[in-house]
C-alpha positions in Angstrom: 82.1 95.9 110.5 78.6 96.4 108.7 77.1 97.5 111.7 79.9 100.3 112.1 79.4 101.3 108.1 75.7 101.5 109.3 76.3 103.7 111.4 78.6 106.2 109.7 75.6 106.2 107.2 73.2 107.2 108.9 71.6 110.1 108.4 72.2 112.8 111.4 70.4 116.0 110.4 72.6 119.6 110.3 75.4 117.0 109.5 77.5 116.7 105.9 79.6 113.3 106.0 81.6 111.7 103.6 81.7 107.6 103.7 84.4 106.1 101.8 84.3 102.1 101.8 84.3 98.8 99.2 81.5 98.4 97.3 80.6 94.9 99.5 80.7 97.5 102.6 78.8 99.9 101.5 75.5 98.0 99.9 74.3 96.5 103.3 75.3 99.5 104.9 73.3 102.1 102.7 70.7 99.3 102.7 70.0 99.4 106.4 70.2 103.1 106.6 67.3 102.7 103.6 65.5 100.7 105.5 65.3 102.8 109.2 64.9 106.4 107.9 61.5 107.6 107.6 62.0 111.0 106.2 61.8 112.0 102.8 65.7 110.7 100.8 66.9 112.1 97.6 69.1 109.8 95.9 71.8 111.6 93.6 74.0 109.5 91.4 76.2 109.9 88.4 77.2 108.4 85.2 77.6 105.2 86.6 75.9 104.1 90.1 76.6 100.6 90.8 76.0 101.1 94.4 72.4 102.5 93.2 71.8 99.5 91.2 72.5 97.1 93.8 69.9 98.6 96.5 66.3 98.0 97.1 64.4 100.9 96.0 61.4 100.1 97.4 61.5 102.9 100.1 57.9 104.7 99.5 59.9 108.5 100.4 62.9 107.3 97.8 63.6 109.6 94.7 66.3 109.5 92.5 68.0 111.8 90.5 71.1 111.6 87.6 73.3 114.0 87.1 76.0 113.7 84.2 77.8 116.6 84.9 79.3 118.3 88.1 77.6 121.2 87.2 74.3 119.1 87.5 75.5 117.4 90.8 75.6 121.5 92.3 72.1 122.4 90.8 70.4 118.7 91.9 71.7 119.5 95.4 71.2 123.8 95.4 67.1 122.2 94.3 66.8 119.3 96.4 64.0 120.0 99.4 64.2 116.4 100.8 65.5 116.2 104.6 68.0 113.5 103.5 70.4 113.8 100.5 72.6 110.6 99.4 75.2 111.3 96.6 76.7 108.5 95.3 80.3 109.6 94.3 81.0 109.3 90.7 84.5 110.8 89.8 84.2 110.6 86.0 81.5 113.8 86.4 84.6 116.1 87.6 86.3 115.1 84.0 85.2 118.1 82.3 85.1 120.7 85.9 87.7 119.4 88.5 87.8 123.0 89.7 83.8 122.5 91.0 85.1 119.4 93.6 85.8 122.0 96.6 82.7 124.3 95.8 80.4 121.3 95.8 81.9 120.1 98.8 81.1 123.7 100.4 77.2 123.2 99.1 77.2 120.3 101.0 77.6 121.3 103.6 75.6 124.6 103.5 72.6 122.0 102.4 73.0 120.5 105.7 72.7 122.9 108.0 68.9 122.1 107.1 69.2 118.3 105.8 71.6 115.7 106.2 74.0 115.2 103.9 76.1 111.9 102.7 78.2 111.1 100.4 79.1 107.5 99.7 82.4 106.7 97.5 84.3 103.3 96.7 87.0 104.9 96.7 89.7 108.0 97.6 90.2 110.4 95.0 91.2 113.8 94.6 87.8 114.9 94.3 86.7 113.4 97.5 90.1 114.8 98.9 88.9 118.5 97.7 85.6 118.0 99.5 87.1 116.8 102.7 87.5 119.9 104.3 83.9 121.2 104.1 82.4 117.7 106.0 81.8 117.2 109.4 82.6 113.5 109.4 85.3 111.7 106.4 85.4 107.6 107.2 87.2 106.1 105.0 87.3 102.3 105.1 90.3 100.7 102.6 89.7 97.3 101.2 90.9 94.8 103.1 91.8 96.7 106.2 90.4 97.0 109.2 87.7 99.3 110.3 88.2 102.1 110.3 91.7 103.1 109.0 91.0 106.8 109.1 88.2 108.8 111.1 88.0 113.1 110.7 85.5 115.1 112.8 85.6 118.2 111.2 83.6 119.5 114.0 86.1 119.2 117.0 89.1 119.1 114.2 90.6 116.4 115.9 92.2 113.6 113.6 92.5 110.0 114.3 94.5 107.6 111.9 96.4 104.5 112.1 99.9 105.9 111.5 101.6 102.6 110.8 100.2 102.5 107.2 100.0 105.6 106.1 102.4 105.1 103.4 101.1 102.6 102.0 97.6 104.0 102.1 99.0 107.5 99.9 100.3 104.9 97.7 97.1 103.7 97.3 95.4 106.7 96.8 97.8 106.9 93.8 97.2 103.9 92.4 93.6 104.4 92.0 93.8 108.1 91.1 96.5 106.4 88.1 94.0 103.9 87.1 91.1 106.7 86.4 
């Protein structure tokens, strides 16, 4: 599974993906995707990056940069000049603008057409779900599932999911948009 996580990391330029997946997942994953890219990689996080925290920083073309509010994740990104953008998701910067989830999503992908883009998430929320649209790629891996559960290409608009859980998955979704 790591390897696949790897590669729905990586960093394709012109493209704006959105990797949802457990925290275990995602560390190796970002961690090798660290480790192979040789271009220059902003690292934007929010209030609190655990994902951040856990990875080696030790990548010489590695910045990093904090933004508290969404209004700060849109100006980080509108600034950034790096060929390779990594936003760690952090839902509790939409509390005071949920309305700037969709927009952001759009600046995303507008950044890419000139970077790649990625945005890494633990989990499904409804500001993940208002940024779907805009990205070439969503994966979203669920915890304890198997990989993947749930693959969109935006760019042929074709939709692949495994239909037998799909209830339970919204049910999910629910759950940890209730426990925010």
């Amino acid at each position: 599974m790591h390897h696949d996580l790897t590669q729905a990391c990586s960093l394709p330029e012109g493209c704006f993906s959105i990797v949802i997946a457990p925290y275990t997942n995602l560390i190796p994953a970002v961690m090798q995707t660290l480790q192979e890219e040789r271009r220059k990689i902003l690292y934007v996080s929010g209030n609190y990056p655990p994902i951040l925290t856990a990875i080696d920083r030790q990548h010489g073309l590695f910045s990093v940069r904090r933004a508290l509010t969404a209004y700060q994740y849109l100006t980080i990104l509108a600034e950034a000049y790096e060929s390779c953008i990594i936003i760690e998701h952090d839902r509790s910067v939409y509390t005071d603008a949920p309305e700037t989830a969709e927009p952001f999503g759009r600046l995303c992908r507008e950044r890419a057409e000139g970077a790649a883009v990625l945005i890494i998430a633990r989990r499904w929320d409804v500001f993940i779900e208002a940024m779907a649209p805009a990205a070439h790629y969503v994966v979203h891996v669920p915890e304890r599932e198997k990989w993947p559960a749930a693959v969109h290409d935006r760019k042929t608009q074709t939709k692949k999911t495994d239909t037998s859980d799909t209830g339970r998955q919204s049910a999910q979704r629910r759950l940890w948009d209730g426990e925010w």
